[in-house]
C-alpha positions as CSV (number, residue, x, y, z in Angstrom):
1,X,3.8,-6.6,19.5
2,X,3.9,-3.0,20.8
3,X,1.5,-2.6,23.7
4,X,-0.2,0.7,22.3
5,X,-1.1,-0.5,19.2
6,X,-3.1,2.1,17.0
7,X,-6.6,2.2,16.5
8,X,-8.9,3.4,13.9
9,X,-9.5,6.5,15.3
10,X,-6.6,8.8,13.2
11,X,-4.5,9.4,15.9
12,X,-1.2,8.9,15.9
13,X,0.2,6.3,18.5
14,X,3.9,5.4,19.7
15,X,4.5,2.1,18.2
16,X,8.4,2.2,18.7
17,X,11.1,4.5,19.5
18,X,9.9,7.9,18.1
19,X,7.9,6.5,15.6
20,X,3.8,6.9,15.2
21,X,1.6,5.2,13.6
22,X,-2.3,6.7,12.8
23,X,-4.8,3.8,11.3
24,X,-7.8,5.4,9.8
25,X,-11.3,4.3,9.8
26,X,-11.4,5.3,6.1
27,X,-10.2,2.4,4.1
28,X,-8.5,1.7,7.0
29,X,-5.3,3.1,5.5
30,X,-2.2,3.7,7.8
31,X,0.4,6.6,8.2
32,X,3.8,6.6,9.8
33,X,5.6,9.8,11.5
34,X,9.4,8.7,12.2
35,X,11.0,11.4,14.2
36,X,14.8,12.1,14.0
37,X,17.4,15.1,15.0
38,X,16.4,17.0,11.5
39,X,12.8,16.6,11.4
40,X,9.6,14.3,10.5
41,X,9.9,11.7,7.7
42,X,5.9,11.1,6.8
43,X,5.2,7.9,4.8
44,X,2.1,7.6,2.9
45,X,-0.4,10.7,2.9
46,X,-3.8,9.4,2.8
47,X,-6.8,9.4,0.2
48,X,-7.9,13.4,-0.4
49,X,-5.9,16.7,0.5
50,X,-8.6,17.5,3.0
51,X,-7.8,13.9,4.6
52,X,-4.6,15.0,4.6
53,X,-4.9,18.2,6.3
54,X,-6.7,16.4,9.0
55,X,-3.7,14.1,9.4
56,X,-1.3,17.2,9.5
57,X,-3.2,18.3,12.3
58,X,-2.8,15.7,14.1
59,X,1.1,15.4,13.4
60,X,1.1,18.5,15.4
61,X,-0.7,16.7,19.1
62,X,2.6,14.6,18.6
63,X,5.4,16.9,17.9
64,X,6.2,20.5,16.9
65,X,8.9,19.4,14.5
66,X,8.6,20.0,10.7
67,X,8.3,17.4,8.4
68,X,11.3,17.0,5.9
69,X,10.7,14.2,3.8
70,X,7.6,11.9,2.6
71,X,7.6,8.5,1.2
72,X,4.7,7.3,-1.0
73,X,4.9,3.6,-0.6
74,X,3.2,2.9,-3.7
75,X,1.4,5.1,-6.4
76,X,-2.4,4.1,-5.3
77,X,-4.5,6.9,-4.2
78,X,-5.0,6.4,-0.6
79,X,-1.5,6.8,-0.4
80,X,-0.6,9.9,-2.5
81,X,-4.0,12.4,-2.5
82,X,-2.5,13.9,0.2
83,X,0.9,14.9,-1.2
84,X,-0.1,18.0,-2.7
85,X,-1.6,19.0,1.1
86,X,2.1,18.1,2.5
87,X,3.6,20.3,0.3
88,X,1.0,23.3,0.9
89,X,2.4,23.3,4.3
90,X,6.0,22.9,3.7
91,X,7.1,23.7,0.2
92,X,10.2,22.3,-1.0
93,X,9.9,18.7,1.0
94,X,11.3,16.1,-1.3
95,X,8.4,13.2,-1.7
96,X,10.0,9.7,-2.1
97,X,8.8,7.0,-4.3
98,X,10.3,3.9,-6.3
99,X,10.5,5.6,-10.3
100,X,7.7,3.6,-11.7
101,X,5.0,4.7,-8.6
102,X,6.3,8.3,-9.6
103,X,5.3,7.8,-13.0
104,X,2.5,6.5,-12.6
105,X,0.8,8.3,-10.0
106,X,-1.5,11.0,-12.0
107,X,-2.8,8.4,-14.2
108,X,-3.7,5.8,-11.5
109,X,-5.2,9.0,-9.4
110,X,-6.9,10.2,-12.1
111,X,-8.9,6.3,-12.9
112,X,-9.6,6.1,-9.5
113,X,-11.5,9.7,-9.6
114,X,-13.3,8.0,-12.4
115,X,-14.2,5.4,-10.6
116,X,-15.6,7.8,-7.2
117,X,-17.5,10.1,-10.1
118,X,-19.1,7.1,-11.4
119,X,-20.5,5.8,-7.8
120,X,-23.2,8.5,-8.8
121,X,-26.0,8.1,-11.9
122,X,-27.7,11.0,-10.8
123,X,-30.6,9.1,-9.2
124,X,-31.5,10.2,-5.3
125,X,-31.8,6.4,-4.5
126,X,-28.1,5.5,-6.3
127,X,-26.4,9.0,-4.1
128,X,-27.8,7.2,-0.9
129,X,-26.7,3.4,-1.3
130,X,-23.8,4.1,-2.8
131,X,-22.2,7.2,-2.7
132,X,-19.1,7.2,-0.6
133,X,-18.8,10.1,2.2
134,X,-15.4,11.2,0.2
135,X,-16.3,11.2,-2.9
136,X,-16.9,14.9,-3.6
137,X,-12.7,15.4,-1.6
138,X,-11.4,12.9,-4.1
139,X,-12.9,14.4,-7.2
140,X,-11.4,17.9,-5.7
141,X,-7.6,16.7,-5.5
142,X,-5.2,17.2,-7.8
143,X,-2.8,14.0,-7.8
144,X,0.9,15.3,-7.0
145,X,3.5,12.5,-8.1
146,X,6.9,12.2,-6.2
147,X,9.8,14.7,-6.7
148,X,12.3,12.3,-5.8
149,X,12.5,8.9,-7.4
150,X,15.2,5.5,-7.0
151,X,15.3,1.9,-8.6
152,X,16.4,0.0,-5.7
153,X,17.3,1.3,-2.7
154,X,17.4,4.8,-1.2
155,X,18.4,6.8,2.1
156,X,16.6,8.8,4.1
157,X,19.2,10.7,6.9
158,X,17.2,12.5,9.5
159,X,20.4,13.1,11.4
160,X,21.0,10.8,14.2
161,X,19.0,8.0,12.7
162,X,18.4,6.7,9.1
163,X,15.4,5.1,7.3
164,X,15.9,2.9,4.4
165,X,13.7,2.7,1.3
166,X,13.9,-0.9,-0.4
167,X,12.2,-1.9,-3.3
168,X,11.6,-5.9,-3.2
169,X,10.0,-6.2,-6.5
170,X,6.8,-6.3,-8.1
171,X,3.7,-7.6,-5.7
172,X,1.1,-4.9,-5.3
173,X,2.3,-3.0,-7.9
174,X,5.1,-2.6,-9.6
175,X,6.5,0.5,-7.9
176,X,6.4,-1.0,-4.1
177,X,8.6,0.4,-1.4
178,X,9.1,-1.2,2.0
179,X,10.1,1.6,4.6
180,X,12.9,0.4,7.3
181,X,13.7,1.6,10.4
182,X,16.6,-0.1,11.3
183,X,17.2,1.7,14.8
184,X,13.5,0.8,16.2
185,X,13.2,-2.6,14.3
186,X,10.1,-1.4,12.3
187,X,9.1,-2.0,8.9
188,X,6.5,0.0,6.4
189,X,5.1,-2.8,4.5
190,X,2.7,-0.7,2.5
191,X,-0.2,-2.7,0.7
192,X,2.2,-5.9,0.0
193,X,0.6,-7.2,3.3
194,X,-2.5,-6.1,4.2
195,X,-4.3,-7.2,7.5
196,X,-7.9,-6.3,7.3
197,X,-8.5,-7.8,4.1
198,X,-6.9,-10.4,1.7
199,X,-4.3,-9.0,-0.7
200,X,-6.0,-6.1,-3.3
201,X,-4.8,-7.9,-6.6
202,X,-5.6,-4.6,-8.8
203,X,-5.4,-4.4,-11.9
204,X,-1.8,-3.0,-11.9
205,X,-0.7,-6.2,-9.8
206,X,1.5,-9.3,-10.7
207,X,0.2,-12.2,-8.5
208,X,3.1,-14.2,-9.9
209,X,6.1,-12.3,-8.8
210,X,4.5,-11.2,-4.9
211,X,5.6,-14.2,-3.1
212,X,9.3,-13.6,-4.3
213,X,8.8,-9.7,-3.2
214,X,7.4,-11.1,0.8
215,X,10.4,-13.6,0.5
216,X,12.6,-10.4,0.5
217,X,10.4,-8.4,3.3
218,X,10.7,-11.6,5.6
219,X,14.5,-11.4,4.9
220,X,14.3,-8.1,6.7
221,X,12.4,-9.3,9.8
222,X,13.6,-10.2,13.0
223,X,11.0,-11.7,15.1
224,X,10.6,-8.8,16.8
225,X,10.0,-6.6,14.0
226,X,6.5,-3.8,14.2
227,X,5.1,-4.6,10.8
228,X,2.9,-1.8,10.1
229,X,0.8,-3.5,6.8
230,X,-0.9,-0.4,4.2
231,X,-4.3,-1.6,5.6
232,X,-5.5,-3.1,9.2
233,X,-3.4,-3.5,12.6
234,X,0.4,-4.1,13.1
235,X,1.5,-7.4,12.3
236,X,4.7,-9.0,12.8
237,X,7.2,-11.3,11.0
238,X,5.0,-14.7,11.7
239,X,2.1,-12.9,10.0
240,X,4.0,-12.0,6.9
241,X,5.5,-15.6,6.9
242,X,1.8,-16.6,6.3
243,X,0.3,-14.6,4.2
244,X,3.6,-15.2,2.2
245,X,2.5,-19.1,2.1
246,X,-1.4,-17.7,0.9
247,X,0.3,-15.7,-2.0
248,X,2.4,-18.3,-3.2
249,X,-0.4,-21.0,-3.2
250,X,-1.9,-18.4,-5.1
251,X,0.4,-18.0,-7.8
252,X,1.2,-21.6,-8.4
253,X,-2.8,-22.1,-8.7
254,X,-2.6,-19.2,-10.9
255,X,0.4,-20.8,-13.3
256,X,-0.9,-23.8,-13.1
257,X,-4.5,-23.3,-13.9
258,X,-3.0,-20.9,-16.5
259,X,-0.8,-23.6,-18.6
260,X,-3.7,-25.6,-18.7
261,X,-5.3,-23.4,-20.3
262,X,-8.7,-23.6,-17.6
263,X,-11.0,-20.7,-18.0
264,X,-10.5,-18.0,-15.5
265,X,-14.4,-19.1,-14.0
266,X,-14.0,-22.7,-13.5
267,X,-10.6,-22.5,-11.8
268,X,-11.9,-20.2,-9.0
269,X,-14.8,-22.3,-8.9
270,X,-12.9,-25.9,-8.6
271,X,-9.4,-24.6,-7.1
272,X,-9.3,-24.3,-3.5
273,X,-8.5,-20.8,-2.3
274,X,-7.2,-18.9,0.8
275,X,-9.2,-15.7,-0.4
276,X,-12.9,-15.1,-1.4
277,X,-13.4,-15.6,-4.3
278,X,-14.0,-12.0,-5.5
279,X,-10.4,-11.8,-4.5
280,X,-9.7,-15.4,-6.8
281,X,-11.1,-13.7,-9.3
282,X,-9.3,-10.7,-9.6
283,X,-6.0,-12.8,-8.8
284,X,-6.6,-15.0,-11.4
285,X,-7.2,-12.5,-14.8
286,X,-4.1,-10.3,-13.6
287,X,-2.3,-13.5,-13.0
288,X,-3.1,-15.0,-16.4
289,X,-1.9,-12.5,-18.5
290,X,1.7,-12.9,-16.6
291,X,1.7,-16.5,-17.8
292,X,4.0,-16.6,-20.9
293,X,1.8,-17.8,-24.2
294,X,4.7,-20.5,-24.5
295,X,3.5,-22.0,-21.1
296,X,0.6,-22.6,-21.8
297,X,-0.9,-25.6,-24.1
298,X,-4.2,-26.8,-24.8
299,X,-6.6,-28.8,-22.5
300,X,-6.1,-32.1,-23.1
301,X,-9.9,-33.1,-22.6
């Protein structure tokens, strides 16, 4: 592991050749600046446009050179509000994403604005429990999907060094991108691993197919590779390898809890887990409604 690893504090940090990492305290959400000969490629853009021009900022303490080229790494909020701030600054800058984040962007945006406008029920007590600090910059931002899309792979030249964008198939969602930069041995896993928390199984996630997606990340690794997860601290190939094993266990619980047709309840109350069971929970009604209707059969007592 790099020596200067990031903290939560928003500033950017060296984590390999040319290449910064800021981890913010806000959902505790990362973005990566890789520097080349033609300019900054930004990946991920943070939660609001005002978060965002914070973070643009900051870019500045770390270099005077312009950013050319964004990657969204996934089409979730924390990861696009801050697109539209990006291109304020410099018009014209393609945004990268895999085709089905792009097209899905403004509609996942827009449910999680719904969700930060219902934390308040108009009720003094409810505003100070529950409100978050952001709410009011997330209702104000206007989700900006990607101008540039692929399906599998994509390029990124910066002139004397190039980043690679790989889609390794559904996990998260199903418009994931890994970010590789194959010059510094670093790799952008966005939220398919996640190190201060378990895995977010949303409601746009397939719990069966992420193992096969970290089978392809961990193909990618050496053991020397800077992992930078979407959420939490850097990581490295040994940590990817495990929570790999935890999503797999996962999705054969899932399948076969699933063809036996146990309610969604009593499986995460008898299985045993490697994530709270909130997390079970949530794993386990996206995961049933991967299970084909033809795999399944009926309890047999």
């Amino acid at each position: 592991m790099h020596a200067s690893a990031p903290g939560p504090d928003g500033r950017f940090t060296e984590v390999a050749d040319r290449t910064w990492v800021a981890r913010h305290a806000w959902l505790d959400v990362n973005v990566t600046l890789v520097e080349g000969d033609r300019g900054l490629l930004l990946v991920d853009t943070l939660g609001s446009e005002r978060a965002a021009r914070g973070m643009l900022d900051e870019v500045r303490r770390v270099t005077t050179r312009d950013v050319v080229a964004v990657v969204n790494t996934h089409e979730h909020f924390d990861h696009t509000f801050g697109n539209g701030a990006v291109l304020a600054r410099w018009p014209g800058v393609p945004v990268h994403a895999h085709e089905e984040a792009a097209a899905r962007t403004v509609d996942s945006g827009r449910t999680a604005q719904e969700q930060y406008a219902g934390q308040d029920d108009g009720t003094d007590e409810h505003r100070d429990q529950h409100r978050d600090e952001h709410r009011d910059e997330v209702l104000a931002t206007e989700p900006v999907p990607a101008t540039v899309t692929f399906s599998s792979v994509a390029v990124v030249d910066l002139g004397d060094r190039v980043v690679e964008l790989v889609h390794p198939g559904r996990g998260h969602t199903a418009g994931d991108v890994v970010v590789r930069v194959p010059d510094a041995d670093v790799l952008l896993a966005g939220d398919l691993v996640e190190e201060s928390a378990p895995p977010s199984y949303g409601p746009d996630s397939y719990p069966l197919d992420w193992p096969a997606a970290l089978d392809f990340v961990a193909d990618l690794l050496t053991p020397d590779t800077v992992v930078v997860p979407g959420h939490g601290a850097l990581v490295d190939k040994a940590f990817v390898a495990d929570q790999r094993g935890d999503v797999g266990m996962v999705a054969e619980a899932i399948f076969d809890a699933a063809s036996r047709s146990v309610p969604v309840e009593q499986a995460a109350r008898e299985g045993e887990w490697p994530f709270p069971e909130r997390t079970v929970l949530e794993a386990l009604r996206r995961g049933y409604d991967q299970v084909p209707r033809a795999a399944r059969r009926l309890p047999l007592v």
